[in-house]
N, C-alpha and C positions, 0 to 999 in steps of 0.2 A: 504494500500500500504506500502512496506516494502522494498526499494533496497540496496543492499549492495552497497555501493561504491566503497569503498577500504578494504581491511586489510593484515598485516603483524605485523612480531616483533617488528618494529620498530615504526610504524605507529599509533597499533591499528585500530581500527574500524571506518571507518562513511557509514553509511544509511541514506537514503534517505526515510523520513517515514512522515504518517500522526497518525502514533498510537503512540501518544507519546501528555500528555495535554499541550505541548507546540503550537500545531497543532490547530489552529482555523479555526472553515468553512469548513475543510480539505484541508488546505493549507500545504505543505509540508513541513517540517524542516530538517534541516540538524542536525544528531547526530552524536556526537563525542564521543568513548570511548580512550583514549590516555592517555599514562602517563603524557605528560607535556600540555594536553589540553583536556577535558571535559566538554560537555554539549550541549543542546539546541540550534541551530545558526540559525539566519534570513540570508538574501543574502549580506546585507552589514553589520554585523558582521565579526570582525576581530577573524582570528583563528591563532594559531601560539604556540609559544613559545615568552612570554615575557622576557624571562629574553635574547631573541637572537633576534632583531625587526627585523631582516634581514629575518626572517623566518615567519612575517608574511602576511598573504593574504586577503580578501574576502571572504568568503565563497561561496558567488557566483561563483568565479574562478573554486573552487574546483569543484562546479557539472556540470558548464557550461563545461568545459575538456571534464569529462565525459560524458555529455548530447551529445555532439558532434561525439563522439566515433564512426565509423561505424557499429560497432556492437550490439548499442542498438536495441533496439525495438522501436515499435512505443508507447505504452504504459512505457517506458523509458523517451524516448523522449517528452513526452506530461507530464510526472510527474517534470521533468527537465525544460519546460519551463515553468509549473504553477510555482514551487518554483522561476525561475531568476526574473517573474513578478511582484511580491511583491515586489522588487526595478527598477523600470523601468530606473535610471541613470546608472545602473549596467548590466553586460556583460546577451547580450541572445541568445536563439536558433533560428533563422527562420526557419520558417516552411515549 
């Protein structure tokens, strides 16, 4: 599994993937290609920009948005709540 999340110039990249060895059992990770943020995220992983604290979030936040989105899939949707599950204090999708 491989979702694009987002991308732009400003943004960079993140996906939604389990092909990455960050990914255990095939649980899904959150990847980040950014200039002021990169790497590997769980659901309550902090993403952002450190040098700016105001900008940063959850990572959870990031794909629960998107999970919610009416235009996903259902195969979206079901990879978006494997990943929020791995923090169950943190924001999810119902089903």
């Amino acid at each position: 599994m491989n979702y694009l999340i987002l991308t732009d110039a400003d943004s960079g990249t993140a996906r939604l993937t389990d092909e990455t060895c960050a990914s255990r059992y095939g649980l899904p990770v959150l990847v980040i290609d950014a200039e002021d943020c990169q790497g590997d995220f769980g659901p309550a992983d902090l993403i952002g920009n450190l040098d700016r604290p105001e900008s940063l979030m959850h990572a959870a936040e990031v794909v629960a948005a998107w999970g919610r989105a009416p235009e996903r899939t259902d195969d979206e949707r079901d990879a978006a709540r494997r990943y929020l599950q791995q923090w169950p204090d943190g924001p999810q999708i119902a089903e």
